[in-house]
C-alpha positions as CSV (number, residue, x, y, z in Angstrom):
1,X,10.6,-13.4,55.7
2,X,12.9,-15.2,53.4
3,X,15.6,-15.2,55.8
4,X,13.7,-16.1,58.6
5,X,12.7,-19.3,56.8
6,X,16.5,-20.0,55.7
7,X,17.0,-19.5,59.4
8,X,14.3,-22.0,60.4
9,X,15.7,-24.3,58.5
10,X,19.1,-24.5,59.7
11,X,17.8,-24.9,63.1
12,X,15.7,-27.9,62.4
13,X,18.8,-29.2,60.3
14,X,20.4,-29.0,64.0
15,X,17.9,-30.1,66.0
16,X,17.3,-33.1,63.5
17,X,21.3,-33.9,63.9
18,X,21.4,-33.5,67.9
19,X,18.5,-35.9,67.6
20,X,20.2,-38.6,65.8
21,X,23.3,-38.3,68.0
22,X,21.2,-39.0,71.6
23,X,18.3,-41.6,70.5
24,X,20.8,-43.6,68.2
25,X,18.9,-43.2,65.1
26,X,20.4,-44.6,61.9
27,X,21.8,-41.8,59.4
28,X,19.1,-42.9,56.3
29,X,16.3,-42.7,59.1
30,X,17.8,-39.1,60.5
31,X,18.1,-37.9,56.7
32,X,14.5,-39.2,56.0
33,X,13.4,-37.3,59.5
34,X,14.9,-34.4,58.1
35,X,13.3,-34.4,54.7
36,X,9.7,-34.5,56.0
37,X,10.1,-32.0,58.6
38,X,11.3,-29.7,55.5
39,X,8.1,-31.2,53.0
40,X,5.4,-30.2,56.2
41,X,7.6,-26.6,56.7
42,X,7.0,-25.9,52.9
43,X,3.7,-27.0,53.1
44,X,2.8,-24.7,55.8
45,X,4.6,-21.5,54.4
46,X,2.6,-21.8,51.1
47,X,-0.6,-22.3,53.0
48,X,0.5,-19.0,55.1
49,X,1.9,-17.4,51.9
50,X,1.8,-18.8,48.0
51,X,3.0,-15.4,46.6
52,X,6.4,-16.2,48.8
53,X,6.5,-19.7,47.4
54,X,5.7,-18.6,43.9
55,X,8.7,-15.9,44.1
56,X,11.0,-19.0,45.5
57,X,10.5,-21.2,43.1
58,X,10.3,-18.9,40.2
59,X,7.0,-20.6,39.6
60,X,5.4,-19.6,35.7
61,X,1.5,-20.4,35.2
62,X,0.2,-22.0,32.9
63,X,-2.3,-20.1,30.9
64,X,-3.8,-20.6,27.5
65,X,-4.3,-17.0,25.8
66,X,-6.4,-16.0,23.1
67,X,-5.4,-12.4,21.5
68,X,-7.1,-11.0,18.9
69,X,-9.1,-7.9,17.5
70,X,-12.3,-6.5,17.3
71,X,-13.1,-3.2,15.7
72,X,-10.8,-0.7,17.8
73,X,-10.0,-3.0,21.1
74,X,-7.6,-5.8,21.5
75,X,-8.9,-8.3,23.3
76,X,-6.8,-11.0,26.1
77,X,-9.0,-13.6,26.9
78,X,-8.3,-16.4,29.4
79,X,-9.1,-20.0,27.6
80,X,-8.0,-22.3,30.0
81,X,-4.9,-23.5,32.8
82,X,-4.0,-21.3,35.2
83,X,-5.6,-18.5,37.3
84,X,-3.4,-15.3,37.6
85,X,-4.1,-12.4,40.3
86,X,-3.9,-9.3,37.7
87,X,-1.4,-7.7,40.4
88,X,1.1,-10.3,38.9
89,X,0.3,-9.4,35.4
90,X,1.5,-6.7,33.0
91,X,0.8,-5.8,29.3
92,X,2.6,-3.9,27.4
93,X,1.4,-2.4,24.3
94,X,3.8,-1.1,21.4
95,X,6.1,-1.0,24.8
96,X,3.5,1.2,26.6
97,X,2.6,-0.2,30.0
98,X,-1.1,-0.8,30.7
99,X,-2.7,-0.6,34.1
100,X,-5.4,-4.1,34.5
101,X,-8.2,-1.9,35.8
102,X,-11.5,-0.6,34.9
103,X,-11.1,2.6,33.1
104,X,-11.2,5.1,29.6
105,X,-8.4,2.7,28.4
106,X,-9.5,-0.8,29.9
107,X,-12.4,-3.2,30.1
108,X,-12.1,-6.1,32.6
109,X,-14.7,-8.9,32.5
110,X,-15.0,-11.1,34.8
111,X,-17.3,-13.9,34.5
112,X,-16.3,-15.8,37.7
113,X,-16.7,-14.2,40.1
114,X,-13.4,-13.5,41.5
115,X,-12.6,-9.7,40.6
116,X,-9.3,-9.9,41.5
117,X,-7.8,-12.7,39.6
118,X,-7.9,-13.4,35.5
119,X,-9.5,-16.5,35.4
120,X,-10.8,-18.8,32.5
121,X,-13.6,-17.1,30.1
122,X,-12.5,-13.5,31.6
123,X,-11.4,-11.1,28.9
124,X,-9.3,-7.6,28.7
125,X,-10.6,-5.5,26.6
126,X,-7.8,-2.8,25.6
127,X,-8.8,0.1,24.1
128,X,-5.9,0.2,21.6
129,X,-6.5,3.5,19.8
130,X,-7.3,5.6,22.7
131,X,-3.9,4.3,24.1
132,X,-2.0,4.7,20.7
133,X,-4.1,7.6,18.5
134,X,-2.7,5.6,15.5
135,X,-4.1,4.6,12.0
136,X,-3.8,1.1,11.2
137,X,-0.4,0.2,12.6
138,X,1.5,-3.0,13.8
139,X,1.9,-3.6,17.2
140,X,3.3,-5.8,19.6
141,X,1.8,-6.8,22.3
142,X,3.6,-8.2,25.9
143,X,1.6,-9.9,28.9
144,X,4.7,-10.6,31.6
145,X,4.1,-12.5,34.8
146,X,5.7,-9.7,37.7
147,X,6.9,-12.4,40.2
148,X,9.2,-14.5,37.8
149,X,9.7,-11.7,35.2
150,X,9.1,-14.2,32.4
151,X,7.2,-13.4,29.3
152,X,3.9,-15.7,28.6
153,X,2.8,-13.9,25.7
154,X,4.8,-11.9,22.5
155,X,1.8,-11.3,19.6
156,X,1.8,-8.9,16.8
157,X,-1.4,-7.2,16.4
158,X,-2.9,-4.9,13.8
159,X,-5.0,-1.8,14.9
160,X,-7.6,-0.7,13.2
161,X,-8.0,3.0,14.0
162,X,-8.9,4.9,11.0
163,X,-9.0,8.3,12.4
164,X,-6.8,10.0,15.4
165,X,-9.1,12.7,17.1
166,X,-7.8,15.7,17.5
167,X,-8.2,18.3,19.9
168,X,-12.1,20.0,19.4
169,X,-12.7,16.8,16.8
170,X,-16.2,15.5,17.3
171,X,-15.9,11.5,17.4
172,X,-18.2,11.5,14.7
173,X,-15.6,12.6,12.7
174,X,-13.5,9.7,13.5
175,X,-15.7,7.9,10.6
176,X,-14.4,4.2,10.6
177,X,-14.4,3.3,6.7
178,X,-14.5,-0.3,6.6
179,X,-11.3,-2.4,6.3
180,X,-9.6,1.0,5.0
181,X,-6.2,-1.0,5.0
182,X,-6.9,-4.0,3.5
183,X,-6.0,-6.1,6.4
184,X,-9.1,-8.2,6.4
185,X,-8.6,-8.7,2.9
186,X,-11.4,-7.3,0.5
187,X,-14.0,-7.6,3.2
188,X,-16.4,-4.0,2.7
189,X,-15.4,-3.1,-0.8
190,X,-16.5,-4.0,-4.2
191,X,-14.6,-5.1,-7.0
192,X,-14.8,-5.3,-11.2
193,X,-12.7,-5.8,-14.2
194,X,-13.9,-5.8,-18.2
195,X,-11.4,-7.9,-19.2
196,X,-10.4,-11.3,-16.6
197,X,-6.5,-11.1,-16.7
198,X,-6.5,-8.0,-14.8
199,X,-5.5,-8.1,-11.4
200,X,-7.4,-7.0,-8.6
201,X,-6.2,-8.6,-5.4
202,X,-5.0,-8.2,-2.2
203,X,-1.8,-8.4,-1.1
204,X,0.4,-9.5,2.1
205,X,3.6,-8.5,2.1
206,X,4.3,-10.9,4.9
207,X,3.5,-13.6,2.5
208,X,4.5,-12.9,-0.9
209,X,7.7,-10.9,0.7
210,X,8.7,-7.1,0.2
211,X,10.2,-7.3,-3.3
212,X,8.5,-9.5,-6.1
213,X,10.3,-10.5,-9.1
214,X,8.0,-8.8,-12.8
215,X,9.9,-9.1,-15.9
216,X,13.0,-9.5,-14.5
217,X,12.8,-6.1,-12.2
218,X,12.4,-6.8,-8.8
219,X,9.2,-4.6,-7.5
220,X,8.8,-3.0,-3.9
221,X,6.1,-4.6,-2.7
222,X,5.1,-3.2,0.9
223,X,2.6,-1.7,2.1
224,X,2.0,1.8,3.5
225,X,1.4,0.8,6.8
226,X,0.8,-3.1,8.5
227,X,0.7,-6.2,6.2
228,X,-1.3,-5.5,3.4
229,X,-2.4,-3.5,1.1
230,X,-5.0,-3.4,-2.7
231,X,-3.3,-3.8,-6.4
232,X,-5.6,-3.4,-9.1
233,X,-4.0,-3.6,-12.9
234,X,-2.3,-5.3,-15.2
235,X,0.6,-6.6,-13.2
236,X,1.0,-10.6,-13.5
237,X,-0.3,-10.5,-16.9
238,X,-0.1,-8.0,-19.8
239,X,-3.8,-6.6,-20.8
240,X,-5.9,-9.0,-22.7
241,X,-8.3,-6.9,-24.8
242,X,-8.3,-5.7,-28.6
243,X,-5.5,-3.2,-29.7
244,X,-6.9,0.4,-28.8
245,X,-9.3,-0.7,-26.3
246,X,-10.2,0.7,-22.9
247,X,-9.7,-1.9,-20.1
248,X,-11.3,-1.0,-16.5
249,X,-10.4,-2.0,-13.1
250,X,-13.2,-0.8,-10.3
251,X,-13.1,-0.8,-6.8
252,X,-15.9,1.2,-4.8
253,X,-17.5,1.7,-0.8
254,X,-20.5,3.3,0.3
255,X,-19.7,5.8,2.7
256,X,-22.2,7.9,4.7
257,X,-19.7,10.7,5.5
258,X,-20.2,12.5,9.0
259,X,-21.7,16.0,9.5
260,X,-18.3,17.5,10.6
261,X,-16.2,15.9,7.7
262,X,-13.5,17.9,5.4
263,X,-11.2,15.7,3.6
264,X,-10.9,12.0,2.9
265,X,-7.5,10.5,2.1
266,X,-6.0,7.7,0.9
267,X,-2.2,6.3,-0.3
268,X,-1.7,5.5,-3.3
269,X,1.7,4.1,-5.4
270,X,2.1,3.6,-9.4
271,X,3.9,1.0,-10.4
272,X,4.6,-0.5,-14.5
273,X,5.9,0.6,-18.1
274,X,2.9,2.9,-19.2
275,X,2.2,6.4,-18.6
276,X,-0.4,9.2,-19.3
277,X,-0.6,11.7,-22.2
278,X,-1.3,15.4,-20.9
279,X,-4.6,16.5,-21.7
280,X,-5.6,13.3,-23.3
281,X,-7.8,9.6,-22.8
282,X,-4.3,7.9,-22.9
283,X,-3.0,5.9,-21.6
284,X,-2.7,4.4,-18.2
285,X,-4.0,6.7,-15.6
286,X,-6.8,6.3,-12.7
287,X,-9.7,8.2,-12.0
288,X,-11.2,9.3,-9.0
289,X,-15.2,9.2,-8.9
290,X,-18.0,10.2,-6.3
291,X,-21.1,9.3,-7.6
292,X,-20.1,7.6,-10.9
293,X,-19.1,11.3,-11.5
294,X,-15.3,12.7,-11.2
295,X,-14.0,14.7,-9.0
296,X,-12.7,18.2,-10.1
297,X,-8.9,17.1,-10.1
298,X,-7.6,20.2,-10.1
299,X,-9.4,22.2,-7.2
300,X,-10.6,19.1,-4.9
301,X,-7.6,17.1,-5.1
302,X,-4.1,17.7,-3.1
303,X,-1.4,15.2,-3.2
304,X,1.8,15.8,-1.0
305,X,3.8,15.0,-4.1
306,X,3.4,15.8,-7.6
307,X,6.7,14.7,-8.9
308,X,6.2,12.6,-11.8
309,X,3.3,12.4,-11.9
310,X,0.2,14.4,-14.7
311,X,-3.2,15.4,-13.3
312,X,-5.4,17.0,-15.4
313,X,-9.5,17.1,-16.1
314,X,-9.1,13.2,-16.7
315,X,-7.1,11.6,-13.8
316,X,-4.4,10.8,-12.5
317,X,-1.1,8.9,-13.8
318,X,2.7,9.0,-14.5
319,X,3.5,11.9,-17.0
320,X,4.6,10.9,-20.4
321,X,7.3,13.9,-20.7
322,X,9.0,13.2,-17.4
323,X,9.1,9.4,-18.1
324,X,8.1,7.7,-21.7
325,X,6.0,4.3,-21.5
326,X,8.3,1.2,-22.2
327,X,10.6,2.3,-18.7
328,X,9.7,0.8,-15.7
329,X,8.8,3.2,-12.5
330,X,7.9,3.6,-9.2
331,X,5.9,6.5,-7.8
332,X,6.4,5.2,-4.0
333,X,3.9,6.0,-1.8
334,X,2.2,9.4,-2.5
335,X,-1.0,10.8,-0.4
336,X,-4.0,12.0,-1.9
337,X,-6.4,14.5,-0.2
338,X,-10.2,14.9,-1.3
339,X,-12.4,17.9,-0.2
340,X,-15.6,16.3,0.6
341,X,-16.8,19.2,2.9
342,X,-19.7,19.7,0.1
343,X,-21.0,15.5,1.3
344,X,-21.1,15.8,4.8
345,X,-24.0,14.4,6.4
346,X,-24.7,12.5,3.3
347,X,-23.9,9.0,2.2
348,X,-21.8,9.0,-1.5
349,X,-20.9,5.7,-3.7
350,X,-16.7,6.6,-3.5
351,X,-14.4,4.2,-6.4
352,X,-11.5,4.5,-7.6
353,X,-11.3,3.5,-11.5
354,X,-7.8,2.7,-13.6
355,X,-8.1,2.8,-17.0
356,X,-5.9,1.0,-19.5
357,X,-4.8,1.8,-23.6
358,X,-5.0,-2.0,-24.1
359,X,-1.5,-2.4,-26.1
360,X,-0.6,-5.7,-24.8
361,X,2.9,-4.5,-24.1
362,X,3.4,-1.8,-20.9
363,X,1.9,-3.8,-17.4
364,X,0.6,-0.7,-15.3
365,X,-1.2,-1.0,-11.8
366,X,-2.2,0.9,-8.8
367,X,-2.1,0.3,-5.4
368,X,-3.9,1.6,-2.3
369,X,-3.7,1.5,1.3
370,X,-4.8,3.4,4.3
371,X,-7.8,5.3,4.0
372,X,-9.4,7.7,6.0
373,X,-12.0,10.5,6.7
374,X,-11.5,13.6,8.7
């Protein structure tokens, strides 16, 4: 079609010169002839075919996006500008291509009326975790116009999928525990401290960068997984209580765990100067509590890594003997694993406690990330 148009338009070029030659017509008046023979051709071709036109002029729409999420979707909603057929359009998510129809993976609604083109107020509703089967991860997320190849839209979004299903998993197993990454801030947890220079906060990497600057050592300070992640401790400040004293940081959910639930999970990193005594109530160490009772540390509790670290009737924490208190250390990242299997069906009070041997000196905290329920 394309080259029959270029075609049609040399002849009329010809046609408009012969013209000019017989009836004795001026050269501005020929040229202006020509020009609105060529306006009224283009005019006619777009009303015969806009998509041609559009792929001519490399035309780009102008649409107004909104992007963001809502529980497990990521939803593309159409705020204004331009109308797009969705044959033009293509997402891409964590560079996985999506197909714009009603499915298991997609929601389209439409509220104008016209099914077959994205229009204002009309939203795409993404089902991210069926697409991705990830746990709170960072993606980005691609809407292309097809006919010009241009990108409208480059976001970064953060899933919230707690749990992947696997294969014979009930979905009730897929327990969503609320904010279990800390990306909506505190939002679903609660929070104490005894003494009010302890630090329970949380943090965006993003923001505050990935190393921090504490007594002259520079600190890691990312997250497991996305952009934030929980500190609770003593780590702007030194503790502020009487020598000898116990200082406690307390964060806790309530959880109604599903009937089909083994394990809950969560990653956890120690960061500071103090460490834990074998055996013993000293001195920095965290706890692990169900109830307000602990766990049995020893039978319920896995951790993919034990290096460094003491656990004993009393908690968790770095072990005095492979590291003394006064030297700084990181744990990095380590997993915990809880047998819950004995609170299925039943809804518990979960926290996580760390206790302090308030000796003004060694700054100790703990951070979380990522929890989950399987």
């Amino acid at each position: 079609m394309y080259r029959a148009l270029k075609k049609r338009i040399y002849t009329i070029k010809i046609v408009s010169i012969i013209m000019v030659s017989k009836r004795g017509i001026g050269p501005v008046a020929g040229l202006v002839i020509f020009m609105l023979i060529i306006a009224s051709l283009t005019v006619a071709v777009y009303t015969l075919s806009p998509k041609l036109v559009s792929m001519l002029t490399r035309h780009t729409p102008n649409t107004i996006f909104n992007i963001y999420t809502s529980q497990e979707d990521v939803i593309i909603e159409h705020k204004g500008g331009d109308s797009i057929p969705y044959s033009d359009l293509r997402v891409k998510l964590a560079n996985k291509a999506i197909n714009l129809s009603n499915s298991d993976y997609v929601v389209i609604l439409d509220t104008s009326g016209n099914s077959s083109t994205f229009d204002v107020m009309d939203k795409i509703i993404i089902k991210c975790c069926k697409i991705l089967g990830s746990v709170n991860k960072t993606v980005k997320l691609e809407i292309i116009y097809v006919p010009s190849s241009v990108i409208l839209v480059t976001s970064t979004v953060n899933t919230l999928c707690v749990a992947k299903l696997s294969q014979g998993e009930s979905p009730e197993t897929a327990e969503v525990i609320v904010n279990s990454g800390f990306e909506k801030g505190i939002i679903g947890w609660n929070i104490s401290a005894t003494h009010k220079r302890a630090t329970v906060k949380v943090v965006n990497s993003s923001v505050e960068g990935e190393t921090i600057n504490i007594l002259g050592v520079k600190v890691n300070n990312t997250p497991h997984s996305g952009n934030s992640y929980l500190v609770m401790g003593y780590r702007e400040y030194r503790e502020d209580g009487h020598a000898g004293e116990h200082e406690i940081v307390k964060i806790n959910i309530t959880l109604t765990i599903p009937k089909d639930a083994k394990t809950l999970s969560f990653w956890f990193r120690l960061q500071g100067w103090d460490s834990k005594i074998k055996n013993a109530d000293a001195y920095d160490y965290f706890k692990i509590l169900i109830n307000g009772k602990d766990i049995d540390y020893i039978n319920q509790l896995t951790l993919d890594n034990y290096t460094g670290l003491v656990v004993d009737k009393y908690g968790i924490g770095r072990d005095n003997t492979f590291l003394p208190w006064g030297h700084y250390w990181d744990s990095g990242w380590r997993k915990a694993t809880i047998n819950i299997s004995q609170y299925a069906g039943k809804t518990i009070d979960f926290a996580i406690v760390m206790r302090f041997f308030s000796d003004n000196i060694a700054r100790t905290w703990l951070c979380l990330d990522d929890f989950s329920i399987k």
